[in-house]
C-alpha angles and dihedrals in degrees: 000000000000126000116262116227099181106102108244116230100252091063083073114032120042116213092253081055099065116114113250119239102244083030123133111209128170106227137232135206095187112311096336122093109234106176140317106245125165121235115247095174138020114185095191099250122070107294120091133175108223130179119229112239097170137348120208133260101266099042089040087114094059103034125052132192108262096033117129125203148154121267137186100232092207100064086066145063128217152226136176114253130204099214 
């Protein structure tokens, strides 16, 4: 079988990592802030729906509060929100 060289998601998000369904995170691309959204569903992989709760400034043309969406958990970073 050949060698994958795909990082696999849990190389970059632990178990104790994982959003919490109910959970409001801001949200990272890299190091930029792109919006706060709350996770309505984890499947466990790497896929979430969020909601989005607030983009930031500067994507506010292209995100607006009450959207819903899938994500790929792994593109972003996390941090807990008190919303």
């Amino acid at each position: 079988m050949p060698r994958r060289d795909i990082p696999h998601y849990h190389e970059f998000v632990t178990k104790d990592e994982r959003p919490q369904p109910g959970a409001t995170y801001h949200w990272y691309l890299g190091d930029e802030y792109v919006y706060t959204a709350r996770v309505i569903e984890f499947r466990g992989g790497c896929w979430a729906h969020i909601e989005l709760v607030k983009p930031a400034p500067k994507h506010a043309a292209v995100y607006a509060p009450g959207m819903s969406f899938e994500i790929k958990v792994a593109h972003y970073r996390i941090e807990p929100a008190d919303v």
